[in-house]
C-alpha positions in Angstrom: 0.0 0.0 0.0 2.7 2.5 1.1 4.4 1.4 -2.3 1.0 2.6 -3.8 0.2 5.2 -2.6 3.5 6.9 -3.4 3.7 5.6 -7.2 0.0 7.3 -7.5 1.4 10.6 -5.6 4.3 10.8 -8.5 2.0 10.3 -10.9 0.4 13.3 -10.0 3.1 15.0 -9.9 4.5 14.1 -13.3 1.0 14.7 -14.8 0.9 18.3 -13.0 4.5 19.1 -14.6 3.5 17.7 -17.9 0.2 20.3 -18.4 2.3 23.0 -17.4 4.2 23.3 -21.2 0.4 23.1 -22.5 -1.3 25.1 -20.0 1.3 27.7 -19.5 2.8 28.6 -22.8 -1.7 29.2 -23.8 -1.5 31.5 -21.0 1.9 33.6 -21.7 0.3 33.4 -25.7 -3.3 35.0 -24.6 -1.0 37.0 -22.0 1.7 38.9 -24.3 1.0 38.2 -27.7 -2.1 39.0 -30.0 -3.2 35.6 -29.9 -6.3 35.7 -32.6 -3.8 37.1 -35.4 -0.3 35.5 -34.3 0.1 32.1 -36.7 1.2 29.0 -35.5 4.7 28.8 -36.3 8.1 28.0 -35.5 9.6 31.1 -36.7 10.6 33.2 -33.2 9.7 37.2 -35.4 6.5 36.0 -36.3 4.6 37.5 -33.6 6.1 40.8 -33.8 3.8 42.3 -37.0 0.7 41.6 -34.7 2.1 42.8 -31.7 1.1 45.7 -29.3 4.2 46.8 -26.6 4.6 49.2 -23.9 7.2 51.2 -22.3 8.0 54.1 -21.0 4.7 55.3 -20.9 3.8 54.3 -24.6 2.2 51.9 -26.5 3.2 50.7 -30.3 3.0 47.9 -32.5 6.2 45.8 -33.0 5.6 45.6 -37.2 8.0 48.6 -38.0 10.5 46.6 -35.4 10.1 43.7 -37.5 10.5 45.1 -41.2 13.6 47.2 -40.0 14.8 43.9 -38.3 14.7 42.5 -41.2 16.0 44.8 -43.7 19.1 44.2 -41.7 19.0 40.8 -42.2 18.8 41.2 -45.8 21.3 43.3 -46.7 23.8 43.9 -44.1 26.8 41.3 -44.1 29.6 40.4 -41.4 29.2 41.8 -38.9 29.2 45.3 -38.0 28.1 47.3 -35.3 25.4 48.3 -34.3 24.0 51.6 -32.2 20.5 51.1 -30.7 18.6 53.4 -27.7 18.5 51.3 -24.3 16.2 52.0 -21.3 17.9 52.2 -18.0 17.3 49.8 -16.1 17.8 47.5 -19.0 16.5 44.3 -17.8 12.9 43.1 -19.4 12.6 45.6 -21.6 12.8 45.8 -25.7 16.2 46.8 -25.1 18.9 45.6 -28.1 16.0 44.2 -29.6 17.7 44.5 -32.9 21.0 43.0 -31.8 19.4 39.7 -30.2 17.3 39.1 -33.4 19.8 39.9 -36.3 23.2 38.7 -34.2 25.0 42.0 -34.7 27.0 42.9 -32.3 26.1 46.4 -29.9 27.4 48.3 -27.6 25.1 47.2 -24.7 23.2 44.1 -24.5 21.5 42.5 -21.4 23.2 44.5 -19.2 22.9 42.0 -15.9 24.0 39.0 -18.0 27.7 40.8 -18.4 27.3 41.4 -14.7 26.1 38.0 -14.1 28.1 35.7 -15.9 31.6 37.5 -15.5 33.7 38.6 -13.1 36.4 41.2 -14.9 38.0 44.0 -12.6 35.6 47.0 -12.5 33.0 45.3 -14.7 30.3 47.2 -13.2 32.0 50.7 -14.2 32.6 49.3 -17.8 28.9 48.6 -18.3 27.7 52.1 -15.9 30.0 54.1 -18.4 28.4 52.3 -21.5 25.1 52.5 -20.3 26.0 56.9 -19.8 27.4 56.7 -23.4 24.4 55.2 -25.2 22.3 58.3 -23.1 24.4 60.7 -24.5 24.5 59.2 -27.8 21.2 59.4 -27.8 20.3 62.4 -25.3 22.6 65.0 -26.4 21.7 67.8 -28.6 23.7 70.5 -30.8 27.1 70.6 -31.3 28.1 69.2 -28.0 25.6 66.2 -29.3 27.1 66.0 -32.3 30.7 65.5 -31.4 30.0 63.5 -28.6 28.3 60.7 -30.8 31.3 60.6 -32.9 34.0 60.3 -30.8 31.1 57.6 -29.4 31.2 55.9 -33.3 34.8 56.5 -33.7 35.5 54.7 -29.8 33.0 51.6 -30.3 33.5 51.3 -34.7 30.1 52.0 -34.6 28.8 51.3 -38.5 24.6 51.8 -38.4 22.7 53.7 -36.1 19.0 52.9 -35.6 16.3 55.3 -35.1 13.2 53.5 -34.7 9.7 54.3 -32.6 11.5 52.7 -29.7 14.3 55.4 -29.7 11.4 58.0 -30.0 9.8 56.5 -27.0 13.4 56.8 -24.8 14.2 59.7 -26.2 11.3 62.1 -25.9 10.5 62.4 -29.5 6.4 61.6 -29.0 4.2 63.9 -27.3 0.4 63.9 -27.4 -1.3 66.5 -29.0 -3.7 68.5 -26.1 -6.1 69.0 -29.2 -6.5 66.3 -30.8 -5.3 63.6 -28.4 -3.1 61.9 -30.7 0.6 60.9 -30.9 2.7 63.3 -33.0 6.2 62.5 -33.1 9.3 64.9 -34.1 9.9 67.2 -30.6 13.4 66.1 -29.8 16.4 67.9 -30.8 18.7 65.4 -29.8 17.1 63.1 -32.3 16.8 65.5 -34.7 21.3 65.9 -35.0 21.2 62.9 -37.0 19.7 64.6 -39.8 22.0 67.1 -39.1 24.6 64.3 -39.4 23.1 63.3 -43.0 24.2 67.1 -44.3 27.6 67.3 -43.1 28.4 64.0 -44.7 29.1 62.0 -41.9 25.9 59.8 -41.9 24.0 58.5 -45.2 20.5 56.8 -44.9 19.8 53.4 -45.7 16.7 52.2 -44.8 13.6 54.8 -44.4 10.0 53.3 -43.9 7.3 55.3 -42.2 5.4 54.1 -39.4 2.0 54.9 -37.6 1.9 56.3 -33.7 -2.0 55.6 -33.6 -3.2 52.2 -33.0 -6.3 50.5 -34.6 -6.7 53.4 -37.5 -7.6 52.1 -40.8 -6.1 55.2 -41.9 -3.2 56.6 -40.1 -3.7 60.7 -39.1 -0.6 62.8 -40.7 0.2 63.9 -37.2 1.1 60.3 -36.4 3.5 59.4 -39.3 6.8 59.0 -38.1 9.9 57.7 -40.1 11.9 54.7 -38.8 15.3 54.9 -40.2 18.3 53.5 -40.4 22.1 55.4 -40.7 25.5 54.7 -42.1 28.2 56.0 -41.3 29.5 57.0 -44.2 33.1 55.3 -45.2 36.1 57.5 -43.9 33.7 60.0 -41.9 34.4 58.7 -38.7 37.8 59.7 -37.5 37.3 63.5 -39.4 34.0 64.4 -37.3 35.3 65.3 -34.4 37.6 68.0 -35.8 35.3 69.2 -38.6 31.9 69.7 -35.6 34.8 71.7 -33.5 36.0 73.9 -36.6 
């Protein structure tokens, strides 16, 4: 009996465990994901056109992520690096969302794995000091912006720069409008250098695709178009920036 009773106890116990995949992974699909419109698949970006996120106080679909994405993985080869915005803290967040899903290599990952996993002298600093350069990569504005995100490129061999709605939300580039209670993008200066970049020759533009700040709109409103774009850094630029932005 005692034999019995503990074989039927750890079969309960095994059948418990076993509906947890099932039961669990329908949950965390209803939970995060548009479930009604995400396919059945085995590809890992698929969920991303049908996707809604949050952060930072904003909400957005993941579908100009995912064509950006993968534009990259179409046309960029080896492996270059990359510039991408990060939240602060960095964990559980969309953060380097472009690095994890097309390999390339940035300057600031998952910023407790590093501190984690390894155990170099004054890791912590390395990462604090990254995480303060990618903020004023990002953060800066006019000329002190400028030259501070190419000594940044010229320090890291930075190669594309991404400007995406994610970058917008970090970076203070959305604001509703008190009117007509919509997103309008465009209000930050700091984002607004790399255009200034584009004219002085030291960035070129790769990849441009508007996106939509206003969810569930058949039609997006004009106030709401934004453009996610991709930079280069154009060949031989780099290491002349600094002294041309100071002349």
């Amino acid at each position: 009996p005692l034999r019995y009773g503990w074989q039927v106890a750890l079969g309960a116990l095994l059948t418990i465990g076993l509906l947890y995949p099932i039961l669990g992974t329908r949950g965390r699909w209803m939970n995060r994901f548009n479930a009604e419109d995400t396919p059945l698949t085995l590809d890992g970006m698929d969920y991303m056109p049908h996707a809604i996120h949050g952060e930072n106080g904003g909400w957005f679909s993941l579908g100009d992520d995912y064509r950006l994405i993968r534009w990259l993985q179409e046309h960029v080869e080896g492996t270059p690096v990359i510039m991408e915005g990060h939240a602060f803290p960095s964990e559980y967040k969309w953060n380097a969302r472009v690095s994890i899903y097309t390999g390339l290599p940035t300057v600031l990952g998952w910023r407790f794995h590093q501190v984690q996993q390894h155990s170099l002298p004054l890791l912590d600093q390395v990462i604090v000091t990254r995480e303060n350069n990618i903020a004023a990569f990002y953060g800066l504005t006019g000329r002190d912006g400028i030259e501070a995100a190419w000594r940044l490129i010229d320090a890291y061999d930075i190669e594309y720069v991404v400007v995406g709605v994610l970058e917008r939300v970090y970076y203070g580039d959305i604001l509703i409008d008190p009117e007509m209670g919509l997103p309008t993008a465009g209000h930050s200066p700091a984002l607004a250098k790399f255009e200034d970049m584009v004219e002085m020759g030291l960035l070129a533009r790769v990849y441009e695709e508007p996106g939509c700040l206003a969810l569930d709109v058949e039609e997006c409103p004009v106030e709401s178009v934004y453009i996610n774009t991709i930079y280069r850094v154009v060949p031989g630029a780099a290491r002349q920036a600094v002294d041309r932005v100071a002349k």
